[in-house]
N, C-alpha and C positions, 0 to 999 in steps of 0.2 A: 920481865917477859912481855907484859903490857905494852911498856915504850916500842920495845922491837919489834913489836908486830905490826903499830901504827908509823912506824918508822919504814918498815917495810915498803909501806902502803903508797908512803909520801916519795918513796923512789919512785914505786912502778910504774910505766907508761904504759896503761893498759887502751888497747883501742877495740873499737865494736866489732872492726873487720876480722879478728884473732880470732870469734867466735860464728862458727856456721849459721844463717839463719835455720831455722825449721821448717822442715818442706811437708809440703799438705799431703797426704797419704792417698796413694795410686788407688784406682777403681781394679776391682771392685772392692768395697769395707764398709765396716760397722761401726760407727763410732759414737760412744757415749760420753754427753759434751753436759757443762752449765755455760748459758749463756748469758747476760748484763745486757738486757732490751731499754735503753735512757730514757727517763719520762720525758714527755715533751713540755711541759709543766709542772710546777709543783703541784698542785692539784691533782694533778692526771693519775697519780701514783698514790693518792690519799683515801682510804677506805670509806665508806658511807657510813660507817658508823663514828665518823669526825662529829664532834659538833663544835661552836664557837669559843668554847673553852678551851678545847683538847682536840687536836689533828694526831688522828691515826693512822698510819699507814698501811697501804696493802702487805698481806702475807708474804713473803721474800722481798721485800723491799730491801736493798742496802744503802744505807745512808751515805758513806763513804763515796759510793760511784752516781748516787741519783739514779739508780736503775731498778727495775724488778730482775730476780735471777730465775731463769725457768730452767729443767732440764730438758734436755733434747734429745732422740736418738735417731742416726741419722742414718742410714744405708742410700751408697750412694755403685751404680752402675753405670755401663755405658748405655744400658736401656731407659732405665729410672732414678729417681731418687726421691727419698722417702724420709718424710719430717715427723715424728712425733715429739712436740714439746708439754711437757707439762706445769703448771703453777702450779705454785703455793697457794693463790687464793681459789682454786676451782682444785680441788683437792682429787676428786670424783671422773674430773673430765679430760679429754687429751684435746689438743689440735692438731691435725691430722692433714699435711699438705702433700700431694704423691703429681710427682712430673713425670709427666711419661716423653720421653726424647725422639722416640720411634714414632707413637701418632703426633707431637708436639702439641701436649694438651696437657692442664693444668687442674688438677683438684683441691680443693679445700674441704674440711669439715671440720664438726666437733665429734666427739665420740662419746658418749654417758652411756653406764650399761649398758657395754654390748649396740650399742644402736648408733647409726651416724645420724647428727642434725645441721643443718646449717648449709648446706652442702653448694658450694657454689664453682661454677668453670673460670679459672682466670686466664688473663694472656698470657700465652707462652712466653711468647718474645719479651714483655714486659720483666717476666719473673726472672727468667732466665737470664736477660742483658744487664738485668738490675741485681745480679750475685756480686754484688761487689763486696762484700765481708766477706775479707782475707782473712780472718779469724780472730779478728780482733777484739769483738764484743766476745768471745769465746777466753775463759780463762780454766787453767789448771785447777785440779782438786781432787782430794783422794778421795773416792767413794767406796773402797773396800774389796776387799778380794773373797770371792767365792762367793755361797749363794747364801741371802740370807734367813735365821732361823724360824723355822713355822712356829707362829702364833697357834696357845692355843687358852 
């Protein structure tokens, strides 16, 4: 059974064009994503409580891709769009990025309790010209169906 299946294999002429790409989902939508942001150094992704012994890495660190994984959620219009990602190691906090396409203007913040900090105006054009993550840092992953149960 073994043989024939890998026999099979060794026929097949399989090509990439047989398979549709996957196309980015029409505005307006909600989409909840993990993203793989690559350190830019090994360093860069190693926690402060490293010392000369022993390097420890930040909280979603994956080793495999050299990246931190953060979740995202993403509500995208043809008015706005709206970034909340979360990490693993700011457990507490969001980053909070909102375009708005109508005035063409750019927010950033953090978000802790309820409060925004950090909060700073970026370039439209910059942000916007610079989408070029075709979803690439973006991978597949089950996170569960329905809501999940209250803690008590």
């Amino acid at each position: 059974m073994v043989a024939g299946l890998f026999s099979f294999f060794d026929d097949y002429e399989w090509e990439c064009s047989s398979v549709l790409a996957p196309k980015s989902p029409t505005k307006p939508y909600v989409m909840h994503t993990l993203k793989k942001t690559p350190c830019p150094t090994a360093a860069a992704c190693n926690s402060k409580l490293s010392t000369a012994a022993e390097t420890v890495s930040l909280p979603g660190f994956d080793e495999e891709s050299n990246a931190v994984v953060s979740a995202e959620t993403i509500v995208e219009t043809d008015q706005f769009m709206l970034s909340i990602r979360r990490f693993a190691n700011h457990p507490h906090q969001q980053r909070v990025q909102l375009v708005d396409h109508v005035q063409k203007s750019v927010k950033t913040f953090q978000v802790f309790k309820g409060e925004g900090y950090f909060c700073q105006n970026d370039n439209y054009a910059a942000v916007v010209d610079n989408a070029t993550d075709t979803m690439s840092s973006y991978f597949p992953a089950y996170q569960g169906k329905g809501a999940r149960p209250e803690m008590r």
